[in-house]
LOGU-661245 format. One record per residue: x, y, z of N, C-alpha, C, CB in turn. Coordinates in steps of 0.2 Angstrom, whole numbers, padded with zeros to 4 digits, always signed. Glycine has a CB too. Example, Ala and Ser with C-alpha at 12.3 -4.5 7.8 and 13.67 -1.06 7.14 Angstrom:
REM LOGU-661245
+0066-0028+0039+0062-0022+0039+0066-0016+0039+0057-0022+0045;+0064-0011+0035+0068-0005+0036+0064+0000+0039+0070-0003+0029;
REM end
This chain:
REM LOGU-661245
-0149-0230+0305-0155-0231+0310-0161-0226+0307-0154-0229+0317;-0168-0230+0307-0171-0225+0303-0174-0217+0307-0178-0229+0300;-0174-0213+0306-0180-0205+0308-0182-0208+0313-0186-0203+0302;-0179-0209+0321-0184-0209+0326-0191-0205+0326-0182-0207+0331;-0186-0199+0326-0191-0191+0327-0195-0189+0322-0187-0185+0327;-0194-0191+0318-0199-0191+0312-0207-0195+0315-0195-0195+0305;-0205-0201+0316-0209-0207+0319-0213-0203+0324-0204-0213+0322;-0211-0201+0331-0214-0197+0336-0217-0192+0336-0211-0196+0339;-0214-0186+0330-0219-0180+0329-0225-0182+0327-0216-0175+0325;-0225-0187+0320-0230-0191+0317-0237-0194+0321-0227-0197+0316;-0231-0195+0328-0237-0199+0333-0241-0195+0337-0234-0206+0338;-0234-0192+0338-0238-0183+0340-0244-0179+0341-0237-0179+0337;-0242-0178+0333-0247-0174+0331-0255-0177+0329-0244-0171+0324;-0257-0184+0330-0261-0188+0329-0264-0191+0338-0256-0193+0325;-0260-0188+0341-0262-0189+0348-0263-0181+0351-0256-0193+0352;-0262-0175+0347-0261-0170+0353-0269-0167+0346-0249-0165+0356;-0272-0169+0342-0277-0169+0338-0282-0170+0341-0277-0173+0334;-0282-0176+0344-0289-0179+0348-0289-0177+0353-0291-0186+0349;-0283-0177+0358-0284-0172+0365-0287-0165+0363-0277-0170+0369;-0285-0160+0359-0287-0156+0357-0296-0155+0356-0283-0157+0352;-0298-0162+0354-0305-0161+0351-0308-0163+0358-0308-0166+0343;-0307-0166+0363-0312-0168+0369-0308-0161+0374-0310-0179+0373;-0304-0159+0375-0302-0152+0378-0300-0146+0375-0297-0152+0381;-0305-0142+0373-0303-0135+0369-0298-0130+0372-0310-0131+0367;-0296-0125+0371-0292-0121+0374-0298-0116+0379-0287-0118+0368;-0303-0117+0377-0307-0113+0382-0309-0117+0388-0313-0109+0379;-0310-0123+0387-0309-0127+0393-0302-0128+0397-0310-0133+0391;-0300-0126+0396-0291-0127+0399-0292-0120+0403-0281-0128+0392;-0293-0114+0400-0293-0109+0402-0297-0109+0410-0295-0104+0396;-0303-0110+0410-0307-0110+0414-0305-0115+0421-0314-0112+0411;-0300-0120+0418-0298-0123+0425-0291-0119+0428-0297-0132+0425;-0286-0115+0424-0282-0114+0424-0281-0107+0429-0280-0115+0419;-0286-0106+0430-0288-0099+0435-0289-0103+0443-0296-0095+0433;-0290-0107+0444-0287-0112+0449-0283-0116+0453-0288-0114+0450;-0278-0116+0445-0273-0118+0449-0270-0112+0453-0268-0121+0445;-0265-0116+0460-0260-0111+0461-0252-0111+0458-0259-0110+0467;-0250-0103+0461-0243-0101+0458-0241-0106+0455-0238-0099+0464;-0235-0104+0449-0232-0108+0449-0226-0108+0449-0233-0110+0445;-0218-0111+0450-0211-0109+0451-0207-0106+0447-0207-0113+0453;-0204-0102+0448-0201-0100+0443-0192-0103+0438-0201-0094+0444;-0194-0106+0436-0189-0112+0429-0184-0106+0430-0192-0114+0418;-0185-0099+0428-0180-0095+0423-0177-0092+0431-0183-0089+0416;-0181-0090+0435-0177-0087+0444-0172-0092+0443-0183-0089+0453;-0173-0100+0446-0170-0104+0448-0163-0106+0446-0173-0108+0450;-0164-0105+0438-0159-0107+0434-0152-0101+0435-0163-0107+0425;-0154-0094+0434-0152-0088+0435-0149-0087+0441-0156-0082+0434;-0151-0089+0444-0149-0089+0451-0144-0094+0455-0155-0090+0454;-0143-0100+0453-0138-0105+0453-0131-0102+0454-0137-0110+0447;-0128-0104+0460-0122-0101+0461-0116-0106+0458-0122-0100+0468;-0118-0111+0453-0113-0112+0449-0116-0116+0444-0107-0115+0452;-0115-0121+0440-0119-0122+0435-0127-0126+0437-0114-0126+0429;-0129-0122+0434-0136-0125+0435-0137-0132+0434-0140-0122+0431;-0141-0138+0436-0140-0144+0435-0150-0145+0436-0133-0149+0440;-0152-0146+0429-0157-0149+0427-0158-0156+0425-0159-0146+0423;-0161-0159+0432-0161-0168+0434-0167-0170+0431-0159-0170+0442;-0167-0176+0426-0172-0176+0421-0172-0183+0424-0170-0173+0412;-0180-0185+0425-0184-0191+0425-0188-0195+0418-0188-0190+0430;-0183-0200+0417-0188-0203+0411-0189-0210+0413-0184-0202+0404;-0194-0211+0412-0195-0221+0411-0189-0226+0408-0202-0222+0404;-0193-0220+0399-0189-0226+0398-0184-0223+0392-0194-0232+0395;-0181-0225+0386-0180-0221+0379-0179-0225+0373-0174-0216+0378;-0180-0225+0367-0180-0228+0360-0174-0232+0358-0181-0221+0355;-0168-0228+0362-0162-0230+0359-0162-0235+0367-0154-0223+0356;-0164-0234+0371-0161-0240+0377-0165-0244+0381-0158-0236+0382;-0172-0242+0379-0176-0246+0382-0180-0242+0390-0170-0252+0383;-0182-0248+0394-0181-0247+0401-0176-0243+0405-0182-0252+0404;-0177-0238+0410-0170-0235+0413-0172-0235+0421-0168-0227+0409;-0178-0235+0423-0181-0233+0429-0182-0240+0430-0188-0228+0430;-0178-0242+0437-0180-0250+0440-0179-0251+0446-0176-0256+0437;-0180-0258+0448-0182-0258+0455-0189-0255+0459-0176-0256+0457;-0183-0251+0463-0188-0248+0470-0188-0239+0466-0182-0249+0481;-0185-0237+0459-0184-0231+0459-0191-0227+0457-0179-0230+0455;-0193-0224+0459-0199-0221+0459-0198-0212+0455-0202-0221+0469;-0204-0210+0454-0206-0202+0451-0202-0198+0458-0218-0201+0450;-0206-0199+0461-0204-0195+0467-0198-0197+0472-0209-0195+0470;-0196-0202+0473-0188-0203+0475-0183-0200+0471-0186-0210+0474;-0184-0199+0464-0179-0199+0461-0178-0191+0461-0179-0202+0455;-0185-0186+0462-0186-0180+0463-0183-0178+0472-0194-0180+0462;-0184-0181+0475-0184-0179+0482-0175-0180+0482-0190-0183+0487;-0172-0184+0477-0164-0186+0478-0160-0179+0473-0161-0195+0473;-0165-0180+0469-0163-0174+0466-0161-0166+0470-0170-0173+0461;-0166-0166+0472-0168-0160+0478-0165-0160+0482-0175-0159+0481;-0162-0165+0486-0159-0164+0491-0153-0165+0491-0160-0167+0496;-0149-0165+0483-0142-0165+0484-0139-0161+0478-0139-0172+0485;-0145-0157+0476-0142-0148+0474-0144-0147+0468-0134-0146+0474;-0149-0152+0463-0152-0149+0456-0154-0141+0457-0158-0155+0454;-0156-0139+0453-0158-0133+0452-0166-0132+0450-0153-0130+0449;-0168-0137+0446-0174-0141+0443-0173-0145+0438-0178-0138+0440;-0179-0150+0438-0182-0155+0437-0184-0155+0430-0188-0157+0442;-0181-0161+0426-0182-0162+0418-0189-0167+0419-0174-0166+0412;-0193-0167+0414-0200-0172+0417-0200-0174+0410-0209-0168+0420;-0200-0182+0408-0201-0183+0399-0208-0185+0399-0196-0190+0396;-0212-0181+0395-0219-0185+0396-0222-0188+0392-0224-0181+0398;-0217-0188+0387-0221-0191+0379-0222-0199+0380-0217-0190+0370;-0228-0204+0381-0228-0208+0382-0228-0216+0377-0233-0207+0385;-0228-0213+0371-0228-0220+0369-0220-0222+0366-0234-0221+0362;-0216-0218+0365-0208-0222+0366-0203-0219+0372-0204-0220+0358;-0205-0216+0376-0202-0212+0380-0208-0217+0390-0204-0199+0377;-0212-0217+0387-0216-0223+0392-0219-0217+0399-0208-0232+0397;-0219-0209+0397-0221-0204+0404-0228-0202+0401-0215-0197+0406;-0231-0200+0406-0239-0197+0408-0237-0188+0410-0243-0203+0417;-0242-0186+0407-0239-0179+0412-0241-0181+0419-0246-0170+0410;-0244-0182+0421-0247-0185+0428-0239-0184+0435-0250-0195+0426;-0233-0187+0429-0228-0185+0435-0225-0181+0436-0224-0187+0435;-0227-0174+0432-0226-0166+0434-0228-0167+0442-0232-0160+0430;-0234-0168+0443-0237-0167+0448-0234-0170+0454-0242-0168+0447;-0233-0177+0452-0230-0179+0455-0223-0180+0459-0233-0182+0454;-0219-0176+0455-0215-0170+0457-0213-0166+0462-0216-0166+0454;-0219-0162+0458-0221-0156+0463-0221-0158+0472-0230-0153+0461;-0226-0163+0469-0227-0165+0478-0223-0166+0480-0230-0169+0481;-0219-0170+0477-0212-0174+0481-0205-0167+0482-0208-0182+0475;-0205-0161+0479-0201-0159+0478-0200-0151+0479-0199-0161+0474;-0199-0146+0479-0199-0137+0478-0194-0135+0473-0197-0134+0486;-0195-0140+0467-0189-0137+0463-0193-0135+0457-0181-0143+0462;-0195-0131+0453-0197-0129+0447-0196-0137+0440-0193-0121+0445;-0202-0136+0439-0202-0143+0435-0202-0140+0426-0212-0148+0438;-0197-0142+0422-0198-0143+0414-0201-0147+0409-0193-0145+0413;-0207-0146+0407-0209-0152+0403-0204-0153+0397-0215-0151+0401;-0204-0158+0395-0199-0161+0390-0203-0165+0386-0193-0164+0392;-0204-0165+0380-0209-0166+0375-0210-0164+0368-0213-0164+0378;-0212-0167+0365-0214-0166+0357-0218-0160+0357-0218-0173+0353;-0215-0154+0359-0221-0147+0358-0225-0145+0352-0217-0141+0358;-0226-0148+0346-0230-0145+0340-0234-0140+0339-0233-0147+0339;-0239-0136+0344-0246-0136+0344-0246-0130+0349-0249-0143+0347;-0249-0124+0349-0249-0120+0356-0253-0125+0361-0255-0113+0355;-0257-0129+0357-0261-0131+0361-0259-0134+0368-0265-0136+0358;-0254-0136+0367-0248-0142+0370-0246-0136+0375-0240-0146+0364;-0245-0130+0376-0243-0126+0380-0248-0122+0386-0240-0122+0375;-0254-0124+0383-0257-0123+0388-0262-0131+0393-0262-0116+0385;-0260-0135+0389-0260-0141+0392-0252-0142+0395-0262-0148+0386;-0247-0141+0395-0242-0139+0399-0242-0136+0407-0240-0135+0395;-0248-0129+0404-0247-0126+0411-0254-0130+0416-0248-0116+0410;-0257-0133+0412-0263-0136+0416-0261-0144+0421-0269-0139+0408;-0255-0146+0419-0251-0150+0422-0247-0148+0425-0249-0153+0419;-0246-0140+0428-0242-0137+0432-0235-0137+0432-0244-0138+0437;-0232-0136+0423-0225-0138+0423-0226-0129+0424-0220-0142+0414;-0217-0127+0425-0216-0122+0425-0213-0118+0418-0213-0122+0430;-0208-0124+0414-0206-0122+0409-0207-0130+0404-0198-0118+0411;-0207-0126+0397-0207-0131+0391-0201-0133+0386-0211-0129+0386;-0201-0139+0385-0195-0137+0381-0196-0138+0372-0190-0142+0384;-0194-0133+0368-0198-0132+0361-0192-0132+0357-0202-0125+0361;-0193-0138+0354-0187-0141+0348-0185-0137+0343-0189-0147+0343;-0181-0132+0341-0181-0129+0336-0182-0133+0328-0176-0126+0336;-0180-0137+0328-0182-0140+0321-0189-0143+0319-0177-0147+0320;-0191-0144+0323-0199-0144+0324-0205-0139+0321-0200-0145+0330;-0199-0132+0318-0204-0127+0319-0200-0124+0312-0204-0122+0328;-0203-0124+0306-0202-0122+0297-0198-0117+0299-0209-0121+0292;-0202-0110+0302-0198-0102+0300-0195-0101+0306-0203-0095+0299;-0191-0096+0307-0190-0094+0315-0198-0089+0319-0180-0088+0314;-0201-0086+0316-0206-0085+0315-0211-0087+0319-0205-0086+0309;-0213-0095+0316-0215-0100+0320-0215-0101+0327-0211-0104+0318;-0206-0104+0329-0205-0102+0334-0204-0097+0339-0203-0103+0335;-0204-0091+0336-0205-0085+0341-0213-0085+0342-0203-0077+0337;-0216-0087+0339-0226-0089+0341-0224-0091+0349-0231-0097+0333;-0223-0096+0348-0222-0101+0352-0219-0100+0359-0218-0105+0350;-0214-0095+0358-0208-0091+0362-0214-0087+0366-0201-0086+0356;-0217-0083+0361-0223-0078+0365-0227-0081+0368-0227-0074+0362;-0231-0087+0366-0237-0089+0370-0235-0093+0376-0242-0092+0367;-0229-0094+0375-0226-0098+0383-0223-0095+0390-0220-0102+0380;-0220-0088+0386-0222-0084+0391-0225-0080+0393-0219-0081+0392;-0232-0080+0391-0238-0076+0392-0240-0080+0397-0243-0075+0386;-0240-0090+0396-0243-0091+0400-0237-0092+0408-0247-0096+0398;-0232-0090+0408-0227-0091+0413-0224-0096+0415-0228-0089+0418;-0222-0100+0406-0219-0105+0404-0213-0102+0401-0224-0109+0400;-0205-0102+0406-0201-0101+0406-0198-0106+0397-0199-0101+0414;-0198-0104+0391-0196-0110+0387-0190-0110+0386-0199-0109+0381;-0188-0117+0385-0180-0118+0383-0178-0120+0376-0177-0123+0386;-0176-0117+0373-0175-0121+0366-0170-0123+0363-0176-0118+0361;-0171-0129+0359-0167-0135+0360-0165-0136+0353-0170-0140+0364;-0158-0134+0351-0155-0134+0344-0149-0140+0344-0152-0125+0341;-0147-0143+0340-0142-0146+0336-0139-0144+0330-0142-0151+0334;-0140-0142+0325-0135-0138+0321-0135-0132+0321-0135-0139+0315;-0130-0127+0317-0129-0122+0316-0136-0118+0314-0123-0122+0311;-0140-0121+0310-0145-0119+0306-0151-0117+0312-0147-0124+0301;-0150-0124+0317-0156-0123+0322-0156-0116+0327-0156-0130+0326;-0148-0116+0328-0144-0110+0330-0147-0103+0329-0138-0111+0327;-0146-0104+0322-0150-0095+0319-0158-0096+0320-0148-0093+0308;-0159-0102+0319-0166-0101+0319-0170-0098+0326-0169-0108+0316;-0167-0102+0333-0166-0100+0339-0165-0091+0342-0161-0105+0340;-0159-0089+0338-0158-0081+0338-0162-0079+0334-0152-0078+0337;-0164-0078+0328-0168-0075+0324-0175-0073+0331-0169-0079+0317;-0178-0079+0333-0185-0081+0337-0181-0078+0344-0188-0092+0337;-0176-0076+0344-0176-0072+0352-0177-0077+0358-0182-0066+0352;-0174-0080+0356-0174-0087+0363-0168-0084+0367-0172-0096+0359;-0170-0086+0374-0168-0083+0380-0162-0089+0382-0175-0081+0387;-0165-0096+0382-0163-0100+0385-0163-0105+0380-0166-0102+0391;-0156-0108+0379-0153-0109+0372-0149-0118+0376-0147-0101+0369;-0154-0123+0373-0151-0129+0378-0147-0132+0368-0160-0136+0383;-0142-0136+0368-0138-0137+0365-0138-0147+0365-0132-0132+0368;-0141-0149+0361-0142-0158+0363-0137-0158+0359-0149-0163+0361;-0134-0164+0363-0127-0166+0359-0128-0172+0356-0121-0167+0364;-0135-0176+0356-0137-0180+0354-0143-0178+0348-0138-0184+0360;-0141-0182+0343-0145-0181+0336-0149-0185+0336-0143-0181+0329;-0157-0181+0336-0161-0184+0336-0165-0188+0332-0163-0182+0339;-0160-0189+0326-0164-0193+0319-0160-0198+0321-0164-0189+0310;-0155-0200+0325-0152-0206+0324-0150-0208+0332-0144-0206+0319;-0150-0201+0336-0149-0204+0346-0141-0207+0345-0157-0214+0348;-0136-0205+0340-0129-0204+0343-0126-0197+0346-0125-0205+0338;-0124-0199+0349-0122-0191+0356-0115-0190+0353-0120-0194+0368;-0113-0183+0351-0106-0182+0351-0105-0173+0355-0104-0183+0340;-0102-0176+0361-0102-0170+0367-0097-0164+0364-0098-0174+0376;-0095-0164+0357-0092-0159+0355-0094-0155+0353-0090-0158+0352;-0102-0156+0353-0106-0151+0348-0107-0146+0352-0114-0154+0346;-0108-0147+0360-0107-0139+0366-0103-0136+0363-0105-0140+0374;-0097-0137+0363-0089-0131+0361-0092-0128+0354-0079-0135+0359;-0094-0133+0349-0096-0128+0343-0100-0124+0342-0096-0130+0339;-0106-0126+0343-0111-0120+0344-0109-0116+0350-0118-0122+0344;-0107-0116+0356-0107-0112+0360-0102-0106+0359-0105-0115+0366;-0098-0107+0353-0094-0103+0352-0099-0097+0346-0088-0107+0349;-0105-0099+0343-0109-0096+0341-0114-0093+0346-0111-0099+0337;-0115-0093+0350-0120-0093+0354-0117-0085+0359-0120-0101+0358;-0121-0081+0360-0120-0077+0362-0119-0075+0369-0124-0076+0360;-0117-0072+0373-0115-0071+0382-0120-0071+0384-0112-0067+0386;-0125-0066+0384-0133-0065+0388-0137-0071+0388-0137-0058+0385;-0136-0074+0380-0139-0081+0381-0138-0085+0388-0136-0085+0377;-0142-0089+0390-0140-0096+0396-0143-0100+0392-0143-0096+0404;-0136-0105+0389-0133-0112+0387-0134-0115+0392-0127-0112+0385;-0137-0120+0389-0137-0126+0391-0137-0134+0389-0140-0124+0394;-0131-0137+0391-0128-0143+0384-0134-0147+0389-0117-0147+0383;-0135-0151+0383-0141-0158+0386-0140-0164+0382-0150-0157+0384;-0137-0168+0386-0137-0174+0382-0128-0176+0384-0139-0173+0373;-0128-0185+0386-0119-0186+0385-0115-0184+0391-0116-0181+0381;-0118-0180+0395-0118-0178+0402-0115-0186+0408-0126-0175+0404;-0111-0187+0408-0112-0195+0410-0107-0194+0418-0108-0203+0403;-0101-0189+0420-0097-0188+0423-0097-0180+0424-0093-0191+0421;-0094-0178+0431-0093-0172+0433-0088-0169+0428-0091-0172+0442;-0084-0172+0424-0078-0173+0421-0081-0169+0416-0074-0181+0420;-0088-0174+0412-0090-0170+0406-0093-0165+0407-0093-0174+0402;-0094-0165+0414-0099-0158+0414-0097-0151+0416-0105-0159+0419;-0091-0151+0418-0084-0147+0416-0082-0146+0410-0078-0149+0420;-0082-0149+0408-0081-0149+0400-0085-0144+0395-0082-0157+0398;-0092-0147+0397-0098-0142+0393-0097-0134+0396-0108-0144+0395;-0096-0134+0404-0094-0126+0406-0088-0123+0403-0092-0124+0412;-0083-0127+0403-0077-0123+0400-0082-0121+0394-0070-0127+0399;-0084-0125+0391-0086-0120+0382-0091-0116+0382-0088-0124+0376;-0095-0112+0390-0097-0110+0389-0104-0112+0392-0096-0109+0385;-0107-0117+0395-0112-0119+0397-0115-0116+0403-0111-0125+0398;-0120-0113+0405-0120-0109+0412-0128-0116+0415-0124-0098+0411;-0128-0120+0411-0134-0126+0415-0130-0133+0408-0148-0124+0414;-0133-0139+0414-0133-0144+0409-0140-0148+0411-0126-0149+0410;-0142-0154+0408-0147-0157+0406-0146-0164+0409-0147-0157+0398;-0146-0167+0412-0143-0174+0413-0149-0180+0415-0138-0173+0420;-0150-0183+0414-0157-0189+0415-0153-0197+0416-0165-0189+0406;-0150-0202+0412-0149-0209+0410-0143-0208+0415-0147-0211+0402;-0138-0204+0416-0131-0206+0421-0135-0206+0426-0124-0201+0421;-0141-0201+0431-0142-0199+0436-0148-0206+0438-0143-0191+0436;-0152-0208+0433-0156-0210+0432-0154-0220+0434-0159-0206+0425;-0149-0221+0432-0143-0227+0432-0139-0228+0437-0138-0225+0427;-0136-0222+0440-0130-0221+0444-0131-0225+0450-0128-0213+0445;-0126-0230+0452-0127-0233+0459-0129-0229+0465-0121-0237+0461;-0127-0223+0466-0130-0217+0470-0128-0211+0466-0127-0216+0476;-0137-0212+0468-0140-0205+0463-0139-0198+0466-0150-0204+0461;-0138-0196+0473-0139-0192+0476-0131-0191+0477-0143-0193+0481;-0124-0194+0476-0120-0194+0477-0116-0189+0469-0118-0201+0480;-0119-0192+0463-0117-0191+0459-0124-0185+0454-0114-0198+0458;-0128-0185+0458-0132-0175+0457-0127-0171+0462-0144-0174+0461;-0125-0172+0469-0121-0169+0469-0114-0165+0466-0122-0170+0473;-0113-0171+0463-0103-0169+0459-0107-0165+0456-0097-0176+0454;-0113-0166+0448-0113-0162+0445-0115-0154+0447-0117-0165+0441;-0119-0155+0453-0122-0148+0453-0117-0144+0455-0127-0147+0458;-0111-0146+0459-0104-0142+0462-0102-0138+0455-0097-0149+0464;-0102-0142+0451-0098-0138+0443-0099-0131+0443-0101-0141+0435;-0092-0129+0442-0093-0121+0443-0094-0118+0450-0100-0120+0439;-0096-0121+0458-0094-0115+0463-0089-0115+0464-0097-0115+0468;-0089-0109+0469-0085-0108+0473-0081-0113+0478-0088-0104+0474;-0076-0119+0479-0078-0123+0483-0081-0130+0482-0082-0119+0487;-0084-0128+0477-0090-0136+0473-0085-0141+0470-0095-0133+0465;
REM end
């Protein structure tokens, strides 16, 4: 299969160009003193009394097509989310192979009280404060996307300046160091490669065993059963990532609650 990701950053960086030139960053700033508060991604995650479960809405994806059908809505899927124990909300917003709008951050929010993630092709500071202007609370920032570790510590800092809780998001060993060198807090672990979109849920045990304790891991991707998502804690997972099983599942609210249990007391 050829370089999805290659293909998207491409399209990316070609789209987040011309937004750039009709919205500068001093325009963003001037509305951004209006918005209110925002939630806090990193409170809520830290705070989960057993693994964290970040319940991710997408349209559509590259390797599967359509996934949202019928009667399922932005905000149904949010409000199912919420009421049967996520911890926060994954938002996909890149639109031309992924089919989302930032627009459903918001519409989120309304439907829900759970700290919203954008999930996206990050390139660009620019993107981070068109982030907070769409009232995500946290971003999520590709390590391979970014040449030095360097790079990404840029990135690392201006996302929590603006009180964009970041998560960064490695697949090999390399992306790993590149992640710790950049002093990343919140260390998501995709088990799926995104130059080809095969999932192999072993990748959690292996890097997690690289991965430091004070880190909060979190596996993403492959997630499909409570079964596997015990599986990523045993190796160390303190959140998982889950969107297509929950997004699929004949009941969504039955099966956000099995995952969220993972890890309590009782759960």
């Amino acid at each position: 299969m050829e370089n999805i990701l290659k293909k998207i950053v491409a399209n990316r960086r070609k789209e987040v160009d011309a937004a750039k030139a009709k919205m500068p960053v001093g325009k963003i700033l001037e509305q951004l003193v209006t918005l209110p508060a925002g939630r806090s991604f990193k409170g809520a995650l830290k705070a989960a009394k057993g693994m964290a479960l970040i319940a991710e809405i997408k349209r559509a994806s590259p390797s599967k097509g359509p996934l949202m059908a019928g009667k399922q809505t932005v905000a149904k899927l949010a409000q199912a989310y919420a009421e049967h124990g996520a911890t926060a909300v994954s938002v996909v917003t890149e639109m031309k192979f992924f089919k989302g709008d930032g627009a459903m951050i918001e519409e989120v929010k309304k439907a829900c009280p759970l700290p919203v993630l954008r999930k996206d092709f990050i390139i660009d500071p620019w993107q981070l404060y068109e982030s907070k202007l769409l009232r995500a609370d946290a971003v999520l920032l590709i390590a391979s996307l970014f040449l030095q570790p360097r790079d990404l510590k840029k990135m690392i800092i201006a996302a929590n300046n603006l009180s964009l809780t970041p998560l960064v998001e490695v697949h090999s060993p390399e992306d790993l160091k590149k992640a710790l060198r950049a002093e990343a807090e919140f260390i998501g672990v995709n088990n799926r490669d995104l130059a080809s979109f095969k999932v192999d849920l072993k990748l959690t045990e292996k890097l997690g065993k690289l991965i430091p304790e004070e880190k909060f891991m979190v596996a993403e991707s492959g997630i499909l059963t409570r079964e596997d998502a015990e599986t990523v804690h045993k190796a160390g997972a303190r959140g998982i990532l889950v969107g297509e099983a929950l997004i699929k599942a004949k009941d969504t609210g039955h099966l956000t609650a099995q995952l969220s249990g993972v890890g309590r007391i009782g759960g």
